[in-house]
C-alpha positions in Angstrom: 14.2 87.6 -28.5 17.7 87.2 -28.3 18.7 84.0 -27.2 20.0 81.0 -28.1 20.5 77.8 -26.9 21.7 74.6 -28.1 18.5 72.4 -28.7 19.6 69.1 -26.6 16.5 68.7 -25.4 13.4 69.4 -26.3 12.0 72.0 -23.1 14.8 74.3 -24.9 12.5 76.4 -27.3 9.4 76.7 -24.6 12.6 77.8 -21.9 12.7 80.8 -24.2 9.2 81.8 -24.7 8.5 85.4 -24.4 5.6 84.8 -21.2 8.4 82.7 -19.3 9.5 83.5 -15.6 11.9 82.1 -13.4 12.3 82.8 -9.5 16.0 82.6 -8.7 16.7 82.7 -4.9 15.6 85.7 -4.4 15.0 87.1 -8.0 12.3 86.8 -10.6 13.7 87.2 -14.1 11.4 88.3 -17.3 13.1 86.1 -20.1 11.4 87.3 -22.3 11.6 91.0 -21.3 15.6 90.3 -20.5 15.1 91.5 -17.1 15.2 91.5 -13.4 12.2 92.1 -12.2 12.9 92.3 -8.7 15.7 95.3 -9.7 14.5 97.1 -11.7 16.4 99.8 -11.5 19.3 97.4 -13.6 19.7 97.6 -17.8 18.6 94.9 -19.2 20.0 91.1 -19.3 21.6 90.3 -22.6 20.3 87.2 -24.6 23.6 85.0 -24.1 23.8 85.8 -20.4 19.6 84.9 -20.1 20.4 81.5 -22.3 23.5 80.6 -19.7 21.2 81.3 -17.0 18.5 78.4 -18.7 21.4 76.0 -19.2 21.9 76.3 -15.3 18.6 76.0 -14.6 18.0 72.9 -16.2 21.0 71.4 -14.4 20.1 72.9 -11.3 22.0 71.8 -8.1 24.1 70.2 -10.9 27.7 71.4 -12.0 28.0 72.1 -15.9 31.6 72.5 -17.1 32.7 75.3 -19.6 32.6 73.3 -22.4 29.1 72.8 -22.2 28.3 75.8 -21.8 30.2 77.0 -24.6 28.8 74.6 -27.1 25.6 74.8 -25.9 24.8 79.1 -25.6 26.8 79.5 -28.3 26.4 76.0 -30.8 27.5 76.5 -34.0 29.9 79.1 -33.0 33.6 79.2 -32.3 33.1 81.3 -29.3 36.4 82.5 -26.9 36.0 81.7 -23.2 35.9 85.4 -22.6 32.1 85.6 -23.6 31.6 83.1 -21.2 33.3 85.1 -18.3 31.3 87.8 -18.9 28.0 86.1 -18.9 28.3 84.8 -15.5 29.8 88.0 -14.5 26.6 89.7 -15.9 24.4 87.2 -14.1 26.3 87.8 -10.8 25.8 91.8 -10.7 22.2 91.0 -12.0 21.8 88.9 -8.3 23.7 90.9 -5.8 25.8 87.8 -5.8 29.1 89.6 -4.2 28.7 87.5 -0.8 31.6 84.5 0.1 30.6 81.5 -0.5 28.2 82.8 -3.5 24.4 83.0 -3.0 23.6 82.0 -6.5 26.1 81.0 -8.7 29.3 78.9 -7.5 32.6 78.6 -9.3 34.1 75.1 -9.6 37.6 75.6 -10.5 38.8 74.8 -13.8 35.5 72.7 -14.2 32.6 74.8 -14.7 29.5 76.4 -13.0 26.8 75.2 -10.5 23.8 77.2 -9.7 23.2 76.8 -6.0 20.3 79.1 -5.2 16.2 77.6 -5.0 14.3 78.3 -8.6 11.0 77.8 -9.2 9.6 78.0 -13.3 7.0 80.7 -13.3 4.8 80.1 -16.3 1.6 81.1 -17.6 -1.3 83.7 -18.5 -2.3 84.8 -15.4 0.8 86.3 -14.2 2.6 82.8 -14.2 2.0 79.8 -12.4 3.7 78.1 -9.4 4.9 74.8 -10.5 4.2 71.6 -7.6 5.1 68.4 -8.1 3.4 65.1 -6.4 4.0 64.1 -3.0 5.4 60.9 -3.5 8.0 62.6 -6.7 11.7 62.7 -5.0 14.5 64.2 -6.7 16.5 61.7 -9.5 12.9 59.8 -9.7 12.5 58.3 -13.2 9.8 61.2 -14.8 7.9 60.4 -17.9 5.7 62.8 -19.7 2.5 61.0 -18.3 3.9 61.7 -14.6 5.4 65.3 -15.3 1.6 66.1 -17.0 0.4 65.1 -13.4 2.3 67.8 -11.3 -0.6 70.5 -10.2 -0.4 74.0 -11.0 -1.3 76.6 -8.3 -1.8 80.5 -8.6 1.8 82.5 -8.3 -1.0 84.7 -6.5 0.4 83.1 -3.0 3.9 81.2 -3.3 4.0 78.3 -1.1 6.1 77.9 1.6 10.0 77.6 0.4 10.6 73.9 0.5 14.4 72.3 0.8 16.8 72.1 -2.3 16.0 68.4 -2.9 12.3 69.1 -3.3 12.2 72.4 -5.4 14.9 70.0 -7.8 12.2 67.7 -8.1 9.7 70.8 -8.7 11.6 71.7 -11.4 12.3 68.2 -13.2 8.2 67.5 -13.0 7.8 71.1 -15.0 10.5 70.4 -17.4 9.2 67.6 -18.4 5.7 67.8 -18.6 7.2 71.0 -20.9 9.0 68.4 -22.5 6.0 66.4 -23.7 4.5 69.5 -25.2 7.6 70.0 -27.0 8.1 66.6 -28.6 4.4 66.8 -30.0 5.4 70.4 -31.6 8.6 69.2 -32.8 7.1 67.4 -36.0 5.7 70.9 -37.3 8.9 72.3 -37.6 11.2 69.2 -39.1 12.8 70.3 -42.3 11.1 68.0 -45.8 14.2 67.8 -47.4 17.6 66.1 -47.2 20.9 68.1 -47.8 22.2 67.2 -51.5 25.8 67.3 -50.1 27.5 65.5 -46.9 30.9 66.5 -45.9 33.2 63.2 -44.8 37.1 63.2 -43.9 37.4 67.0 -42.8 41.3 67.1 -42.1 44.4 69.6 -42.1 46.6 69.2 -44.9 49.2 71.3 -43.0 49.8 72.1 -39.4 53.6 74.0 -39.4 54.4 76.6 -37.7 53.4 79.7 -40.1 51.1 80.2 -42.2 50.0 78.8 -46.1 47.5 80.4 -48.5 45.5 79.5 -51.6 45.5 76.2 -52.5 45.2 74.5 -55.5 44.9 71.5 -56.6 46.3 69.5 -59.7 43.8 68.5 -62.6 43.9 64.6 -61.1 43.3 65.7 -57.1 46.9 64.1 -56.6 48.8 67.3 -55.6 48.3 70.6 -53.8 50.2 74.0 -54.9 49.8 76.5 -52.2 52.2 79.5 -50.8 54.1 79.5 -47.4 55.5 82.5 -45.9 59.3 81.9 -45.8 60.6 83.1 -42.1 64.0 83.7 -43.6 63.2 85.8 -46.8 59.9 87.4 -45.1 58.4 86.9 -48.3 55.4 84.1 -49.5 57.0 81.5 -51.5 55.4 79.1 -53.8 55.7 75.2 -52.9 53.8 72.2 -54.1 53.1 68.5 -52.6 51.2 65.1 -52.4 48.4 65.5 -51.0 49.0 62.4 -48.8 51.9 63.0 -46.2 55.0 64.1 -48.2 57.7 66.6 -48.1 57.1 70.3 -50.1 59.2 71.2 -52.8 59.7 75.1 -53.8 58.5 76.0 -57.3 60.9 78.9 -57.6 65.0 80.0 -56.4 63.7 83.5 -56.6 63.4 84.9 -52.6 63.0 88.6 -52.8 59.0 89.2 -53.6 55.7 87.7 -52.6 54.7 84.8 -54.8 51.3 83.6 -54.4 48.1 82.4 -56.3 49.1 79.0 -58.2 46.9 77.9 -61.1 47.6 74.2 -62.0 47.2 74.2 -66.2 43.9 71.9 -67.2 47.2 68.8 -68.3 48.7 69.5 -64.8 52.2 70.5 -66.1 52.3 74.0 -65.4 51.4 76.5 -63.2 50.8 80.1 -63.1 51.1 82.6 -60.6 52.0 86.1 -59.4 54.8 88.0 -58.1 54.4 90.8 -56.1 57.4 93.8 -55.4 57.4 96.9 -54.1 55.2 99.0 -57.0 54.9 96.0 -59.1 52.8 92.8 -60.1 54.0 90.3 -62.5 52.6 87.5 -63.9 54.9 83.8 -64.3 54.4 80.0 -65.4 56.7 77.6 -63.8 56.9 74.1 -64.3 54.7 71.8 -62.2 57.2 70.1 -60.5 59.2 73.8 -60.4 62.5 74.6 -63.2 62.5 77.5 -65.8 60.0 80.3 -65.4 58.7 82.0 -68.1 57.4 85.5 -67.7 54.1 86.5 -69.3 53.9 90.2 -68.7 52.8 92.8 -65.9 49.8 92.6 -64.2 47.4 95.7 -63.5 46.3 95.7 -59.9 47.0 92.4 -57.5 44.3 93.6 -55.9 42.1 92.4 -58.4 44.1 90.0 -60.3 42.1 86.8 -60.0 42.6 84.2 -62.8 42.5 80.8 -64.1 43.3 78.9 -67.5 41.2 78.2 -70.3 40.3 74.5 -71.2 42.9 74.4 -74.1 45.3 75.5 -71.8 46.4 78.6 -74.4 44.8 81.9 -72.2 44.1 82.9 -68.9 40.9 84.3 -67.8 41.1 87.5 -65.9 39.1 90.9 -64.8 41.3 94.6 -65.3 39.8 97.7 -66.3 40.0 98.3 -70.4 41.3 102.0 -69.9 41.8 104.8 -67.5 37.8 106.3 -68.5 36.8 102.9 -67.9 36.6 101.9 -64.1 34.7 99.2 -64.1 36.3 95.9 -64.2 35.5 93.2 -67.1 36.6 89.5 -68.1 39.5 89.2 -70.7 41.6 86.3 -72.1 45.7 86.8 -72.2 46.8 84.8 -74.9 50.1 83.2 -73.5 52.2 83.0 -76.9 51.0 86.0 -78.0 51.1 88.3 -74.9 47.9 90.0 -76.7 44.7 90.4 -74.6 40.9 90.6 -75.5 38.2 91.6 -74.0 35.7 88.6 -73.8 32.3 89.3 -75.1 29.2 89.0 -73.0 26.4 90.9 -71.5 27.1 93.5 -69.0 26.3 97.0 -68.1 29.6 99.6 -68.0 29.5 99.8 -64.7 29.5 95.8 -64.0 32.1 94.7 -61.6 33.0 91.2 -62.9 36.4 89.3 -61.0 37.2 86.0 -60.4 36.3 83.6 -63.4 37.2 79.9 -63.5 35.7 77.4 -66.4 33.7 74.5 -65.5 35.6 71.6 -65.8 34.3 70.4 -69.1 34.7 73.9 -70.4 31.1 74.9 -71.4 30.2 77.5 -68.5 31.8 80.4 -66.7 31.4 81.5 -63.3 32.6 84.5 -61.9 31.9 87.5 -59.1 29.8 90.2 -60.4 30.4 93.1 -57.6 33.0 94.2 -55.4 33.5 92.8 -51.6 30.8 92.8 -49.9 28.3 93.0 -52.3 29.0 89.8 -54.5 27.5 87.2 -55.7 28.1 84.3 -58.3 27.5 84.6 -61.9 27.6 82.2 -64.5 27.3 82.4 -68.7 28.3 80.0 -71.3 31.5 79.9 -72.4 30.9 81.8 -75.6 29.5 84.6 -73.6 25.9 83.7 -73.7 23.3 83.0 -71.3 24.9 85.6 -68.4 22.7 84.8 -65.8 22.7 85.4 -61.8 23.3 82.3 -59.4 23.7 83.5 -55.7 21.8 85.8 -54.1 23.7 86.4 -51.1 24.9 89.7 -51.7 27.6 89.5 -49.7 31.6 88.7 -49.6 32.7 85.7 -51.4 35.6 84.5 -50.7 37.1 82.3 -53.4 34.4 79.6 -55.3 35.5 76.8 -57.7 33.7 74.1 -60.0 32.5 70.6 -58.4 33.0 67.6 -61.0 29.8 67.7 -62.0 29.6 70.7 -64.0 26.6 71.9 -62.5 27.6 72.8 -58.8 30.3 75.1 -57.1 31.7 75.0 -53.9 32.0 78.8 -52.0 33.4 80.6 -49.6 30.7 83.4 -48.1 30.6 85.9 -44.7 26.8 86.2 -45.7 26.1 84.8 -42.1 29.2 86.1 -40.3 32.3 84.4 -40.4 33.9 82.9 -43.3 32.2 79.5 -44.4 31.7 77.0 -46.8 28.0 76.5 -49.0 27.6 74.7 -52.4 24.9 76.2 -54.7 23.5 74.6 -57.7 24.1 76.9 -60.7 20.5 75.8 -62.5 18.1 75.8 -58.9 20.3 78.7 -57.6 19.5 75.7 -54.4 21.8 76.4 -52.0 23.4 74.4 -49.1 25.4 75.2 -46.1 28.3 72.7 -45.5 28.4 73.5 -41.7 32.4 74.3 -42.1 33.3 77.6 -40.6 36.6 79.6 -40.3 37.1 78.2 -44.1 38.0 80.2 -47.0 38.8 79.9 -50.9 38.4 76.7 -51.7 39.0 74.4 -54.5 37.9 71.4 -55.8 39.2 68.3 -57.7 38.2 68.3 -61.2 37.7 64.7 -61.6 36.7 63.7 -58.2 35.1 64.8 -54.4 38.4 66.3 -52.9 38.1 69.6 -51.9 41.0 72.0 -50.1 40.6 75.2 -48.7 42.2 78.1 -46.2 41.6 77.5 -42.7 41.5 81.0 -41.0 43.5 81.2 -37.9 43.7 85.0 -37.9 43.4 87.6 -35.3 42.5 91.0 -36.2 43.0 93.3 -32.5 41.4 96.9 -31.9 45.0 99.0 -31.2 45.5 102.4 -30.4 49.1 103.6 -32.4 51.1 106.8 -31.4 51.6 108.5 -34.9 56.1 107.7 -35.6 56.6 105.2 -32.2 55.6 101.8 -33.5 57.2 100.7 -30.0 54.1 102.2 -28.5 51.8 99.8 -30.4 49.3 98.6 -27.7 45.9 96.2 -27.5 43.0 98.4 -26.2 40.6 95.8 -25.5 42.5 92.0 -24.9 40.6 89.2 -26.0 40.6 85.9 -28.6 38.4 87.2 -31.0 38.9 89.4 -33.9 38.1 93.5 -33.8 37.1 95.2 -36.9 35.8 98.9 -38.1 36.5 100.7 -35.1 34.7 104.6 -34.7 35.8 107.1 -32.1 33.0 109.0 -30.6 32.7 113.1 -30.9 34.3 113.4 -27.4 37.3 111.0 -27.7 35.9 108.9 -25.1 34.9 105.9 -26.2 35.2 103.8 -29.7 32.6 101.9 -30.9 33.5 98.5 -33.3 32.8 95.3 -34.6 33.7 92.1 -32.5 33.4 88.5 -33.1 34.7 87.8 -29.2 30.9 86.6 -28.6 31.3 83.9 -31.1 29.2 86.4 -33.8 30.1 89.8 -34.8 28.2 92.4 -32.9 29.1 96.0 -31.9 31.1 96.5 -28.9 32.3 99.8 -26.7 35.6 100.7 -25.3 35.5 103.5 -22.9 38.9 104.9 -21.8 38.1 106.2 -18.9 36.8 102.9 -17.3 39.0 100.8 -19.1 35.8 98.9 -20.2 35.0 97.1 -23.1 30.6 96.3 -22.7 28.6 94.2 -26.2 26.2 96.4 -27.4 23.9 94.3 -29.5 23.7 90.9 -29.2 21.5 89.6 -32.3 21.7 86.2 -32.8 22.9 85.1 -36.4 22.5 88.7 -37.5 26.3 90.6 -37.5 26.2 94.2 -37.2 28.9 96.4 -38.9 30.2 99.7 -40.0 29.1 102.0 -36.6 28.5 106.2 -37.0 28.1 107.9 -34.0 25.2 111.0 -33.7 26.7 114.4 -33.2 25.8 114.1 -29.4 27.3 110.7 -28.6 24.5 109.4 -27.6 23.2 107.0 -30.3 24.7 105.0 -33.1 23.8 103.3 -36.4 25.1 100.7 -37.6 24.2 97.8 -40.7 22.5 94.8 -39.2 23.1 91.5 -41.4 20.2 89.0 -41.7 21.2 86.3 -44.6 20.9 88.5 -47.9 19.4 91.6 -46.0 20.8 94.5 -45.0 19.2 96.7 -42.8 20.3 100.3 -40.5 19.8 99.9 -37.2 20.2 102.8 -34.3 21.3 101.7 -31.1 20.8 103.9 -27.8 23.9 103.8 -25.9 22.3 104.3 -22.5 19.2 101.0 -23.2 21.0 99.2 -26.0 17.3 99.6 -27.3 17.3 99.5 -31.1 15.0 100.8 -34.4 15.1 100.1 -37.7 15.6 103.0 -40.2 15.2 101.3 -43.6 13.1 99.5 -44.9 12.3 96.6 -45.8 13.8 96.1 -49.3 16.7 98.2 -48.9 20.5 96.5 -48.7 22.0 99.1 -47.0 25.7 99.5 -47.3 26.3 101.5 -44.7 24.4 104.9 -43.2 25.9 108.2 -41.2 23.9 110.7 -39.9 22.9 114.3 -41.5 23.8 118.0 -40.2 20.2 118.3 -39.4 18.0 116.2 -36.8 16.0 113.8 -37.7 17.8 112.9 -41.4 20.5 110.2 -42.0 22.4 109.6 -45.0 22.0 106.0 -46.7 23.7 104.4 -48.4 21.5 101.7 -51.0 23.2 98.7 -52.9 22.1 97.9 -56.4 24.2 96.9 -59.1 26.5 99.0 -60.5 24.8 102.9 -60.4 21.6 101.8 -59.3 23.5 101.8 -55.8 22.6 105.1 -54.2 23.0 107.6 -51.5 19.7 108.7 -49.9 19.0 111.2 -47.5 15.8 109.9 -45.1 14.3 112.6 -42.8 11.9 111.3 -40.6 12.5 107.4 -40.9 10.3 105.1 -40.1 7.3 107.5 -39.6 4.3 108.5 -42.8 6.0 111.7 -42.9 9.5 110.1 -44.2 11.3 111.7 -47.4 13.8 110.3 -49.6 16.1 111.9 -51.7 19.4 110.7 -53.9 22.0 112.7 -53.2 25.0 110.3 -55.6 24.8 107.8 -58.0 26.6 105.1 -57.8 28.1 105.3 -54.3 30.6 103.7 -52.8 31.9 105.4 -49.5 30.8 108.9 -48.4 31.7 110.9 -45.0 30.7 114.4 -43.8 32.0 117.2 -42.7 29.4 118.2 -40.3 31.1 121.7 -39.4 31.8 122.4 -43.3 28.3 121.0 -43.9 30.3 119.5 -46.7 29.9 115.3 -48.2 33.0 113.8 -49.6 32.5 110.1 -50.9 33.9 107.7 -53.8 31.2 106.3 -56.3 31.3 104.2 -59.6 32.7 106.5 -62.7 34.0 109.1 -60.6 38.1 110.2 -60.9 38.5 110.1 -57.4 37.4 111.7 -54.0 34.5 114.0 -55.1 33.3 116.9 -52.6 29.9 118.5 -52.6 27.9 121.1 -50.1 25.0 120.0 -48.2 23.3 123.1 -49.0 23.7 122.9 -52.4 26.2 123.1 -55.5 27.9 121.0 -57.6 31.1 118.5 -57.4 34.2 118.6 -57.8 36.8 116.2 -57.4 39.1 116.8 -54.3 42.1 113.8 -55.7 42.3 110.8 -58.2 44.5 109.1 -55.3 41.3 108.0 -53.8 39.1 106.0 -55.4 36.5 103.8 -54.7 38.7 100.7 -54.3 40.1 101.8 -51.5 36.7 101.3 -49.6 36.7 102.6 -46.0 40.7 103.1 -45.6 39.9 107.2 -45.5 38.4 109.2 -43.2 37.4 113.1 -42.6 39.5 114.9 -39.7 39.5 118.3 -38.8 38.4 119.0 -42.2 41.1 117.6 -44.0 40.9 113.6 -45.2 43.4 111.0 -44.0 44.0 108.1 -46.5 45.9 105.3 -46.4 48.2 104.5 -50.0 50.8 102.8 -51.4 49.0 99.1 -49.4 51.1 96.3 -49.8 50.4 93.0 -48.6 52.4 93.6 -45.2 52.7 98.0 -45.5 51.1 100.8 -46.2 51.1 104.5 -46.2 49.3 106.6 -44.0 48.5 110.1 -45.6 47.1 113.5 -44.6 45.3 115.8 -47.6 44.3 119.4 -47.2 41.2 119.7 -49.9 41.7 123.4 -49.2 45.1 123.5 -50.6 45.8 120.4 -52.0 48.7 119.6 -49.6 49.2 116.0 -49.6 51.9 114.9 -47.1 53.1 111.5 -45.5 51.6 110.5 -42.1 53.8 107.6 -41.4 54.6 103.9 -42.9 53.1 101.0 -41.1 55.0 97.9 -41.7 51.9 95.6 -40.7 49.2 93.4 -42.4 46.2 95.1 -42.3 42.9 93.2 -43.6 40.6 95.7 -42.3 41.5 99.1 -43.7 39.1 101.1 -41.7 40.5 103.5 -38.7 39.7 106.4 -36.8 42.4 110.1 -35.7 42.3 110.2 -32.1 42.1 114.7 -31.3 45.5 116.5 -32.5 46.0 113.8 -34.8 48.7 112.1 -32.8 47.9 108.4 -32.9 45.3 106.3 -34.5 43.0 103.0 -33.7 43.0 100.2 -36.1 42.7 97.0 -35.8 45.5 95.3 -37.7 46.3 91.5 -38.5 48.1 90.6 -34.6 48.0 86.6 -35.3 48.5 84.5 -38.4 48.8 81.2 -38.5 46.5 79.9 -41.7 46.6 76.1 -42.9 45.4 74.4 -45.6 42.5 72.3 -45.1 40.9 69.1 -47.5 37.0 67.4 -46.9 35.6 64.9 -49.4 32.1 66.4 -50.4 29.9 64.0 -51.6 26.0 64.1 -53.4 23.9 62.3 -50.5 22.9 59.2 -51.6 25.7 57.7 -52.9 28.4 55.1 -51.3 
């Protein structure tokens, strides 16, 4: 069952048990069942607007201000007040509460919410039980467990007469406590045997301005912080360094005309390297710690990818590029500094490894690094010589930025394996890992010789828009709200668009429909984000990949119930799934490292007469041309877009100006593929290709940050829905993080 509620007291987990009922003025609601029972004729409740509906239950009679709400339905979260709106707004339909003053549920402005209406808790096997308390039991009495074990139950079978407010209060204490007592005799079975290793002390903002600053880093002694700051005047990121107590910045560079980012202090602390960023090109610099001369070291292959750090004797960096054109795959080198020469470093890996992001443990004996492409990562470590390559993580999922604890044995990371950015520590020899209970926080970095950790604080807003193809003027929000929008897909009749939304306080999908102007959740799964929608040929359906820690599994959702199935199974981390041309088959696509992942076709899921079948090797992103009956997709070795019948035949590559690092920014339309090129940190291209003709030609430039490269062509091709980056306002963040146990 989907709800959640914050666990302040212990009748919280028997308020959502699946036989519960509640009698609401003139309702009876199924929790379990998510519904009405009284209308049946009404979809069903979702899980946030049932668990808002408990909270004011147990403070019947009793206002309960927003906030509580909020931290309680949705703890844990960062929720927008929106989802709050819409839960009482679901609550009130659900009731027929349309009357002045309300029936059921009363507003107190700019306070909170008070149910008003009688409830009685209906519980039990028989149907449910009509809960009576003592004679002598008044409302506000002191209740203790032996008293609320004394209230008599009688049959639901014939309700007794309706008794005033103050009584049916008191009806409901006596229940909720004898619950209570039940509860606190449970809660032993489920208390967790061990301690967290970590404890998190002194979270603070390092920077608060106007703006925003990205990728910290912080000197060898934990003294000073280099980070970059987009410059309002040059429009460009500039590189600055300070105390990390309250001091003044000072810039590391006089040059103003390209993006600087990605300081590395030098293991002494008196240098630090970075990159600059132009139009077309990446270079790489060392500066001066305290700024002066720079001294160029040479070009860099792809900023994308070019993630680095020093090496102990302060000679090399460390980075990932790809040895040759026939090589894709990327692999660890060293970049000599006096030299300019690089080598590839020698260690275990298959061709088609990924490996990005390496940074030496702080007494230079181990390694880590990324071994796969966002999101499917996790952390690797090796010995320094190469040896000893061994798996650490096993999140499978997008990390954002990790970095070495002083102890040599643990690293602090950034992960959206539960949703959101946040923080977990992992012990490279247990693989142990613990969450730090830090959210909106990304690539951190720790202190080499002590507990200080900084990191990004996220304070971005990525918003569902709808752009008329050469009027940026006509740029408009389709869906207001504070969260963040992501992957959205238009359905075959242009109607509505189906996306990803964290405006619940967890991602989930969401549908806009353009008629209505209205914007309904469609799942609402409780720590498990769902992500990359497909719509069915009919517009009926959709699937979509359901999170659940390291698992990934494709889920259909009917658009008329919201009732869902699971296609895959168990073992399979789905990427991401479409449907076939014919009924009853989908297209699957299977992580695995490096070519292992695969695209399946599955007729019949989920029933003894499924089949599987590969289809590619290697996949990365694949779309169909249901009218064509054609498959175009990227995958792992491939030159570029590939192309294939349904039917049958072999491939053939449609461009090399799509490969699989672009991920999802390409889509079929119309039979010909829109792409986006030329990205930049704040532009891009949008491009049209013909694969019939090869006629490539320019769309339009988008002078914009996009983070989420995924779209959708509304019919005729004249405008498009994204959902670029609308607000940025990133700081830089420090916590001490420190082994339990100690001070």
């Amino acid at each position: 069952m989907n709800l959640h509620v914050s666990p302040q007291r212990a009748t919280d987990q028997l308020l959502t048990q699946s036989n519960l009922r509640l009698r609401v003025g003139e309702h009876v609601v199924d929790v379990g069942a998510l519904r009405v029972v009284t209308r049946p004729e009404l979809p069903r409740l979702t899980g946030k607007a049932v668990a808002v509906l408990i909270e004011l239950v147990r403070h019947a009679g009793s206002t309960v201000t927003r906030d509580e709400l909020l931290d309680r339905v949705w703890t844990g979260r960062l929720p927008t007040p929106d989802v709050l709106n819409q839960a009482i707004k679901e609550l009130r339909r659900a009731f027929a509460d349309d009357r002045k003053p309300p029936q059921y549920i009363e507003t107190i402005p700019k306070v909170g919410y008070r149910l008003v209406a009688t409830v009685l808790v209906l519980d039990g096997p028989a149907g449910g039980v009509f809960v009576e308390a003592p004679d002598d039991l008044q409302a506000g009495d002191a209740v203790d467990g032996e008293a609320g074990a004394a209230a008599v139950a009688a049959p639901l079978a014939e309700p007794a007469p309706r008794r005033t407010s103050r009584t049916l209060l008191s009806v409901v204490a006596a229940a909720l406590v004898a619950l209570a007592a039940l509860a606190a005799a449970l809660a032993g079975w489920f208390t967790p045997s061990s301690r967290p290793t970590w404890r998190v002390e002194d979270v603070h903002a390092l920077t608060s301005d106007p703006g925003s600053e990205y990728r910290p880093h912080l000197s060898p002694d934990g003294s000073r912080v280099a980070f970059s700051v987009f410059d309002p005047e040059s429009k460009f990121e500039r590189l600055v360094v300070r105390s990390v107590e309250p001091s003044r910045t000072i810039r590391l560079t006089s040059t103003g005309t390209a993006i600087e980012g990605l300081p590395m202090w030098s293991p002494d602390g008196t240098r630090i390297a970075f990159e600059r960023l132009g139009v077309g090109y990446c270079e790489m610099f060392v500066v001066p710690g305290l700024g002066g001369n720079e001294r160029k070291i040479g070009p860099c292959q792809d900023y994308n990818f070019n993630i680095f750090d020093w090496t102990p004797d302060g000679r090399s960096l460390i980075f990932a590029e790809r040895p040759d054109p026939a090589q894709q795959a990327l692999a660890l080198s060293l970049w000599n500094l006096d030299s300019g020469e690089k080598q590839r470093l020698p260690y275990a890996r298959a061709a088609d490894d990924e490996d990005i992001d390496a940074h030496y443990s702080p007494d230079g004996r181990l390694i880590a690094f990324r071994r796969g492409l966002s999101p499917y990562s996790d952390i690797w470590v090796m010995r320094a010589d190469g040896s000893d390559v061994r798996r650490v993580t096993q999140v499978s999922a997008s990390i954002r930025g990790h970095a070495w604890m002083s102890d040599n044995r643990s690293i602090v990371f950034s992960s959206t394996w539960s949703g959101s950015p946040a923080m977990y520590v992992v012990d490279v020899d247990t693989g142990e890992m613990q969450p730090l209970s830090v959210g909106k926080a990304q690539y951190p970095h720790a202190s080499r010789s002590g507990d200080l950790v900084v990191y990004e604080i996220t304070r971005t807003q990525d918003r569902l828009k709808l752009l008329p193809i050469g009027d940026m003027a006509g740029l408009r929000v389709l869906s207001p709200s504070t969260g963040s929008d992501y992957a959205p897909a238009l359905s075959p009749d242009a109607g509505r668009v189906v996306f990803s939304s964290d405006r619940s306080g967890q991602l989930q999908l969401w549908l806009h429909d353009f008629a209505a102007k209205t914007t309904v959740q469609l799942t609402d799964d409780v720590d498990k984000p769902v992500l990359f929608a497909r719509w069915s040929e009919d517009g009926t359906r959709v699937v979509a990949v359901q999170r659940e820690g390291a698992r990934r599994r494709l889920v259909e959702v009917d658009l008329a119930s919201h009732r869902q199935r699971v296609l895959s199974r168990p073992d399979d981390v789905v990427m991401f799934g479409d449907y076939d041309v014919e009924a009853d088959s989908y297209l699957v696509a299977v992580h695995g490292a490096g070519r292992s992942s695969k695209l399946l076709r599955i007729e019949h899921a989920g029933t003894p007469q499924e089949a599987r079948s590969v289809l590619v090797d290697g996949i990365e992103q694949a779309q169909v041309d249901r009218k064509a009956r054609v498959l175009y997709y990227t995958a792992e070795g491939a030159p570029g877009l590939m192309r294939r019948e349904l039917d049958g035949g072999a491939e053939r590559l449609v461009t090399p100006a799509i490969t699989p690092d672009l991920g999802g920014g390409w889509r079929v339309v119309d039979g010909r593929i829109w792409y986006f090129a030329e990205l930049g940190i704040r532009n891009a291209a949008l491009r049209e290709l013909d694969p019939a003709t090869g006629a490539d030609r320019l769309v339009t430039r988008l002078d914009l940050l996009i983070g989420d490269v995924s779209f959708s062509v509304m019919p005729g091709g004249g405008a498009i829905l994204f959902a670029p980056v609308d607000i940025e306002d990133t700081d830089i963040g420090a916590l001490r993080l420190v082994r339990a146990g100690t001070r």
